[in-house]
N, C-alpha and C positions, 0 to 999 in steps of 0.2 A: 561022983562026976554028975554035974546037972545035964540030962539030957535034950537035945537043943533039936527041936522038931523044926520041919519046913512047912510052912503054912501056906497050900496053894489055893489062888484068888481064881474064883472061876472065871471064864471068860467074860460073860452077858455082867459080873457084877466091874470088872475092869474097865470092860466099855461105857460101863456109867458112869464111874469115875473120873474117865477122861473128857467125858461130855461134862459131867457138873463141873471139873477146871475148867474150860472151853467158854460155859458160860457163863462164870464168875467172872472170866479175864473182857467180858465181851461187855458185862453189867460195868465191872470199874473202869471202863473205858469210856460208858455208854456217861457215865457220869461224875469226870473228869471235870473238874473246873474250870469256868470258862478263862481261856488267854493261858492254859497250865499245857506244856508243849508236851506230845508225846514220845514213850521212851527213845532214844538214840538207838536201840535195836530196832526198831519199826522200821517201814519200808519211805524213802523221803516224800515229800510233799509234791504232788504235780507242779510242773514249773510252766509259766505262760510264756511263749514261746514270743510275745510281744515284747515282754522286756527287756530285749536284746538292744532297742532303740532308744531305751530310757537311761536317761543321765541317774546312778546312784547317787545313794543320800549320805551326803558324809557327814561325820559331828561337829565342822567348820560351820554348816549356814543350818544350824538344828535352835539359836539364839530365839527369841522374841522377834517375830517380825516388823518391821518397822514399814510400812505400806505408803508408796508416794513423796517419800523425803528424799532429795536429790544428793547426792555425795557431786563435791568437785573433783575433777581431775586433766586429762591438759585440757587442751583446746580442739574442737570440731572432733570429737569423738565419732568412732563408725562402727567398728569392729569391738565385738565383744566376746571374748571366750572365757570357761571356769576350767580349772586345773584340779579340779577336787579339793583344792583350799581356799584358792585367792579367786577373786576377776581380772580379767585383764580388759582392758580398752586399747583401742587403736588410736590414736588422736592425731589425726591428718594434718591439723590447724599446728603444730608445733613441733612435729616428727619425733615423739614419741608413744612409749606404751606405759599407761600406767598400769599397777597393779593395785588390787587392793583388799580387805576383809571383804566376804560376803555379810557377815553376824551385824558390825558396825560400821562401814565403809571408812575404816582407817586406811588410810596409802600408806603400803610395805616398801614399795619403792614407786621411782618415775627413773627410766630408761631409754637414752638416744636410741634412734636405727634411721633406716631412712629419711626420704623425702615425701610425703604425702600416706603413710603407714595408714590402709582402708581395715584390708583382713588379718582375720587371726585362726588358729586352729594348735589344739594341743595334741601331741603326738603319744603320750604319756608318762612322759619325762621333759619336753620342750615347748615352750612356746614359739610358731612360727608367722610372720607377717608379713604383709605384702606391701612393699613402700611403692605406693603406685606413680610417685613422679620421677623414680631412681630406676626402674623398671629390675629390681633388686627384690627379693627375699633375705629376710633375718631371722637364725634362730637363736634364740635365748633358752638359757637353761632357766627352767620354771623356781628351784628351788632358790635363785638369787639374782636371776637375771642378767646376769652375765653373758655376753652376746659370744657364740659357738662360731659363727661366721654368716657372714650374709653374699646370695649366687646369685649373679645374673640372669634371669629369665622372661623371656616375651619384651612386649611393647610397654602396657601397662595394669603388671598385676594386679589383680582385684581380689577373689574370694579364692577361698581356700577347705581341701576336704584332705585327712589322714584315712590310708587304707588298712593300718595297721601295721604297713612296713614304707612308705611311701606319701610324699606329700605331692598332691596335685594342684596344678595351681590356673585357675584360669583369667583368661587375658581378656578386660575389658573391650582392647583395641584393635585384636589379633583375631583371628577367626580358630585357634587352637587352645587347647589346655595341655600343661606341661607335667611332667612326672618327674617327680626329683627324690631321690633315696635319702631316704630321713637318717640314714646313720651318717651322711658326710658331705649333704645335699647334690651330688652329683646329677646333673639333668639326663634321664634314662630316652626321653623322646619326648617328639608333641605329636599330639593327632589333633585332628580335625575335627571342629565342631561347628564347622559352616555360618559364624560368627562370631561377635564378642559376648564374652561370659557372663553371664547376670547372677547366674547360683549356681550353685556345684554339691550334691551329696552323694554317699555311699552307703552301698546298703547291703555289704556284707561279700558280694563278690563283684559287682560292676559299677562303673561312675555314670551320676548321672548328670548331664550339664544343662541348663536352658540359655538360650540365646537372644530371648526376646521375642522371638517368633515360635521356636521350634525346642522342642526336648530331646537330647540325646543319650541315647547308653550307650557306656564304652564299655571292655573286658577289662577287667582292672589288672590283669596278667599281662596282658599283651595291648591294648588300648584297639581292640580292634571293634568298629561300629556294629554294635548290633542291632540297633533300630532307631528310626528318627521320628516321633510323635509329634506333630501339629499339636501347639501350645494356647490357639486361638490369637497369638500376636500377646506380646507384654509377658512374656515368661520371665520372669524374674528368680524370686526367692525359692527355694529348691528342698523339701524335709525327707525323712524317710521314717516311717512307723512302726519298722519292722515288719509289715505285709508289703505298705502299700508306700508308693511316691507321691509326695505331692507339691505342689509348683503355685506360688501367689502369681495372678496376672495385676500386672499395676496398673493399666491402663482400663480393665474390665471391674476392678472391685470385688472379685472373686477367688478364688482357691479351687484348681484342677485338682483329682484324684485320681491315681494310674495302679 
């Protein structure tokens, strides 16, 4: 019988052992290839907490960019939204939407709705629009356009923000913005924005509208005013960066930051 001894590793020589692994694994890290990902046991990548505001990159508009060349589609375009595949336009001039490539601006299709269709907003499965002489919303199903139903709302729709369950819509003409449930567009209420609508964003939990004169934030839960900011006059177009709000004045040639 061969006798099978136990070979015991002193301490101080183990603890080196675990150091020279330690810092082999520290060296082939240290000199990893560049753009060569590390392993999927690692701990993930810091995330920029900015990105929450940025449109992602789909393999739709990844083509050769084509810079300054016009695609046609209907007439008096306004409203522009991307669905993660296509474009959409609002074309007031003709009452409808077209749609179309981002890569080549092929037209997938062109689709009725309204009377005077300004805004658009995708909810992420529908295209919704604001036929501002119908004083009407239209939702289209994004995948073929096919119209889901179009609801009565305000005086005369204009721009439009999805909260992630809910489409708001503000009134040109009206001094309110409307809340309408994107699963059946049912009108949930209007609150008060002490004017008519010029821009309208969301920024994760409240809306924000400008009126021309003035900014407001609503609760996007309940629509309850939480503060009314002085816009210097000409509050218009409405973004959000994931920090900060920001508001074009059209009349001053500038851009507020909140």
């Amino acid at each position: 019988m061969v006798s099978m001894k136990r070979v015991m590793i002193p301490t101080c020589l183990a603890l080196v052992i675990v150091a020279g692994t330690s810092l082999i694994s520290s060296r082939a890290q240290a000199t990893r290839a560049p753009g060569q990902q590390p392993s999927a046991s690692g701990p993930p990548p810091s995330a920029n907490p900015l990105n929450v505001a940025l449109p992602k990159r789909y393999p739709a508009n990844q083509s050769t960019p084509i810079d300054g060349v016009p695609f046609d589609v209907g007439k008096q375009p306004y409203g522009v939204a991307f669905d993660g595949q296509c474009i959409w336009t609002a074309n007031s001039g003709d009452g409808t939407v077209t749609k179309l490539r981002p890569g080549n601006g092929k037209i997938v299709g062109s689709f009725k709705v309204g009377g005077a269709p300004v805004g658009l907003t995708f909810d992420g499965a529908n295209i919704w629009v604001t036929n501002s002489d119908d004083a009407t919303v239209t939702k289209l199903r994004a995948s073929d356009g096919k119209v889901l139903g179009t609801f009565a709302v305000g005086k005369q729709p204009w721009w439009l923000a999805f909260d992630g369950a809910n489409i708001w819509v503000g009134d040109n003409q009206g001094t309110t913005v409307a809340k309408l449930r994107a699963s059946d567009g049912k009108v949930l209420g209007y609150f008060n924005i002490g004017g008519g609508a010029y821009g309208i964003a969301f920024d994760g939990a409240n809306i924000w509208v400008a009126n021309g004169v003035e900014l407001w934030k609503l609760r996007a839960s309940d629509g309850t005013n939480l503060a009314v900011f002085t816009a210097l006059g000409g509050g218009s177009g409405v973004a959000f960066d994931g920090a900060n709000i920001w508001v074009a004045l059209a009349d001053k040639n500038t851009v507020l930051k909140f």
